[in-house]
N, C-alpha and C positions, 0 to 999 in steps of 0.2 A: 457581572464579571466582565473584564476588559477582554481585548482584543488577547488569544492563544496561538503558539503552530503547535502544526502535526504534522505527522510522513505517512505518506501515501508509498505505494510501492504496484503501477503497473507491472502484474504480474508477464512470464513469459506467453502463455497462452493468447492473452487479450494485445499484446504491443505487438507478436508476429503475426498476427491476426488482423492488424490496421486497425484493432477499437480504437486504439491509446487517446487521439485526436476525440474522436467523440466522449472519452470518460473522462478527458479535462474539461471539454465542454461540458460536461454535467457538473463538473463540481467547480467551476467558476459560475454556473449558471444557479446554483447552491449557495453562492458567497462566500466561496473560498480564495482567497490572493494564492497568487503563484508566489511563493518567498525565490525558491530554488528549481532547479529541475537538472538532469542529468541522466544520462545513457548511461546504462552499465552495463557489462558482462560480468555475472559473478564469477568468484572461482570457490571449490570446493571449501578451501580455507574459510575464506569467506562469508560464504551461506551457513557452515557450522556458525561460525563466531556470530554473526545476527540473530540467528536464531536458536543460539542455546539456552537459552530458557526451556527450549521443548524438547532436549538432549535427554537421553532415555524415553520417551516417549514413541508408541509402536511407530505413528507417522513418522518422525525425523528424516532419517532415511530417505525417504518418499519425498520429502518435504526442500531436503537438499538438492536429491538427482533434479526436482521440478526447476528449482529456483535457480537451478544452472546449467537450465537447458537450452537456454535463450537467455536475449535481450531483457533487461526490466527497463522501466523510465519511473526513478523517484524523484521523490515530490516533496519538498517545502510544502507545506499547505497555513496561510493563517486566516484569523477571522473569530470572533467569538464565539466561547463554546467549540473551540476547532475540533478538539478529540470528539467529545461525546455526539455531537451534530455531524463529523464524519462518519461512525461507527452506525449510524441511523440511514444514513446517506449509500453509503454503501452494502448494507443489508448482510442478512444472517451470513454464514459459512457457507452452507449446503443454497445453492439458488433456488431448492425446489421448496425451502423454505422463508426464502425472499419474502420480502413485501415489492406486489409492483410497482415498478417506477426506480425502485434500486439500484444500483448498478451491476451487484448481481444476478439481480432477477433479468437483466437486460443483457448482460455481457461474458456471466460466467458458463463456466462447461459442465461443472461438476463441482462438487464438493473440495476435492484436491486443486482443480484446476481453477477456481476461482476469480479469477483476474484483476485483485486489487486486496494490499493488505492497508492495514490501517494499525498506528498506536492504538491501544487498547487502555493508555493512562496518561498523564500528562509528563511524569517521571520518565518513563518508555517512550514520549514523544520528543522531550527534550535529551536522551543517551542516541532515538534512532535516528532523529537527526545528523547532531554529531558523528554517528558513525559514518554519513556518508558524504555531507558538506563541513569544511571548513568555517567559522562565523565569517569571515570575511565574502563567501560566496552569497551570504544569507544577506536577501536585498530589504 
């Protein structure tokens, strides 16, 4: 399979925190191309609309208040295999269930507090994109 992107999403936890620099570091050090990158503040709107897939679901709520309680920094991500070899890269949910060397297992807080989301398919990687670069910002 040729060359894929994906979106990454430093979480607020890990960017107010000063990881952000080193979790790029890890995952160009992975073989991931920078395509985009971008500071954002979410707003409530917002974090519903990204993340409604998980609308009804006990976390949401939870999932929201996190995701817009700070800064994120997303991410363009490409390079082959981008989804699936992110999704390995970045490790389980829960850090306590990491494999070492993750960036979870390395950078997260908790289960909630996680410090990096990733597409989870290549369809979802090409809408969460879009959702938050324009193609002309995609280098």
């Amino acid at each position: 399979m040729g060359s894929e992107r994906t979106l990454a999403i430093i979480k607020p936890d890990a960017f107010g925190s000063g990881r952000a620099g080193k979790i790029v570091a890890h995952l160009e050090s992975e073989g991931f191309r920078l395509v985009a990158a971008r500071t954002v503040r979410l707003n409530q709107e917002g974090a519903e609309a990204f993340y409604a897939v998980h609308r009804g679901k006990p976390f949401f709520a939870s999932l929201v208040d996190f995701m817009t309680s700070g800064t994120v920094l997303t991410l363009a991500l490409e390079r082959k295999d981008a989804v699936a070899r992110l999704r390995e890269v970045i490790g389980a949910t829960d850090p306590a269930e990491a494999a070492p060397g993750t960036i979870r297992a390395l950078y997260a807080e908790s289960k909630e507090r996680n410090a990096i989301h990733a597409s989870d398919s290549l369809d979802n990687a090409r809408a969460e994109i879009a959702f938050f670069f324009a193609g002309v910002e995609l280098a």
